[in-house]
C-alpha positions as CSV (number, residue, x, y, z in Angstrom):
1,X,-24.3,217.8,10.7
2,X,-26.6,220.8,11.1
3,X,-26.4,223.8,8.7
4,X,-24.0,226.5,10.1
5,X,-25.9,230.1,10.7
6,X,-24.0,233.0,10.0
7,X,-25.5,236.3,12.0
8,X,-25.8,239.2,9.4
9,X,-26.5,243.3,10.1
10,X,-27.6,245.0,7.3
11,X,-30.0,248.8,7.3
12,X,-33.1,247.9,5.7
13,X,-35.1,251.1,4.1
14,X,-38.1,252.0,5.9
15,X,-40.7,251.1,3.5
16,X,-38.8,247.7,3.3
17,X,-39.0,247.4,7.5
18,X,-42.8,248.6,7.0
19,X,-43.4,245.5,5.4
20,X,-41.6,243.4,7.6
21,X,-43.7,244.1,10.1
22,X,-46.8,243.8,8.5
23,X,-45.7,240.3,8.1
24,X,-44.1,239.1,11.0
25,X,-47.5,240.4,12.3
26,X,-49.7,238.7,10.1
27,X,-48.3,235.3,10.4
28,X,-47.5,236.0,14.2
29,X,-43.7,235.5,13.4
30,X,-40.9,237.6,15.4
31,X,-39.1,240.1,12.8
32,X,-35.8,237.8,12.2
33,X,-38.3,235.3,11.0
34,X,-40.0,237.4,8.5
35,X,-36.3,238.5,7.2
36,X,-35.3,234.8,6.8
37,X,-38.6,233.8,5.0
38,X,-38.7,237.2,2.2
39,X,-35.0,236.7,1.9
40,X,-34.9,232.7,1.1
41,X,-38.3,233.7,-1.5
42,X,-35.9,236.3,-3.0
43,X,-33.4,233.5,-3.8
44,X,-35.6,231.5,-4.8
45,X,-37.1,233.5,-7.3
46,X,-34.2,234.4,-8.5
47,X,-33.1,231.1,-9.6
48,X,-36.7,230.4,-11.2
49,X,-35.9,233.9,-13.1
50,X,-32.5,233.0,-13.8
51,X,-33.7,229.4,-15.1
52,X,-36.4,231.0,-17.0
53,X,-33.9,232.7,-18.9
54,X,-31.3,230.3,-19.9
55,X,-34.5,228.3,-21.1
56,X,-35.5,231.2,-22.8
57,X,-32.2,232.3,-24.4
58,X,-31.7,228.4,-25.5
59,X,-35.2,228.3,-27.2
60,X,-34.1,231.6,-29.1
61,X,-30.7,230.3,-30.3
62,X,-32.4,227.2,-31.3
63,X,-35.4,228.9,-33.6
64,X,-34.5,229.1,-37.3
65,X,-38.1,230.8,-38.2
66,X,-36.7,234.6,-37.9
67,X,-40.4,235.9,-36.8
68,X,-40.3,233.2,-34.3
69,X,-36.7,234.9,-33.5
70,X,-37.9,238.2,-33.6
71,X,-40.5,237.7,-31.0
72,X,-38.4,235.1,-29.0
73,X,-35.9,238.1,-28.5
74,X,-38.4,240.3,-27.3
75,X,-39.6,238.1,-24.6
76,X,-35.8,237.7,-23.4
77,X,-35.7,242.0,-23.6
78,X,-38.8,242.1,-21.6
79,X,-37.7,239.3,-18.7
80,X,-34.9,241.1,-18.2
81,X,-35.5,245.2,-18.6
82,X,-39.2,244.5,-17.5
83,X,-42.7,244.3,-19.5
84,X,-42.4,247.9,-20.8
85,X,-39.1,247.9,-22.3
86,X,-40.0,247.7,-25.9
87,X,-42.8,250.1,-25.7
């Protein structure tokens, strides 16, 4: 059985359409193409990040060294609020 398609509308901002068509263009790919493509990386870097941070979260409940803890803890802050969340 083929995988069902489901048509979806949605207003992309302009900066977002910008690069779009930079890549459709590059890779010589009509527009819908280039959606489908950014949008199934997206999901897939979103369950890398996702995994990332279970793996992460387990290694920190795991560690008994508190410095180890410490630091662990800040990596999970920073994966999650971004590199420059604890200064």
């Amino acid at each position: 059985m083929a995988p069902q398609e489901t048509p979806v509308t949605v207003p992309l901002p302009a900066d977002l359409y910008a690069e779009i068509k930079r890549i459709s263009a590059n890779e010589n790919w009509p527009e819908s193409k280039a959606v489908l493509m950014l949008a199934k990386l997206g999901a897939k870097s979103q369950k890398k990040m996702e995994a990332q941070l279970h793996s992460s979260y387990e290694a920190f409940m795991n560690e008994s060294d508190p410095k180890a803890k410490d630091q662990l803890g800040d990596e999970m802050i920073r994966s999650i609020f971004g590199p420059e969340a604890l200064g």
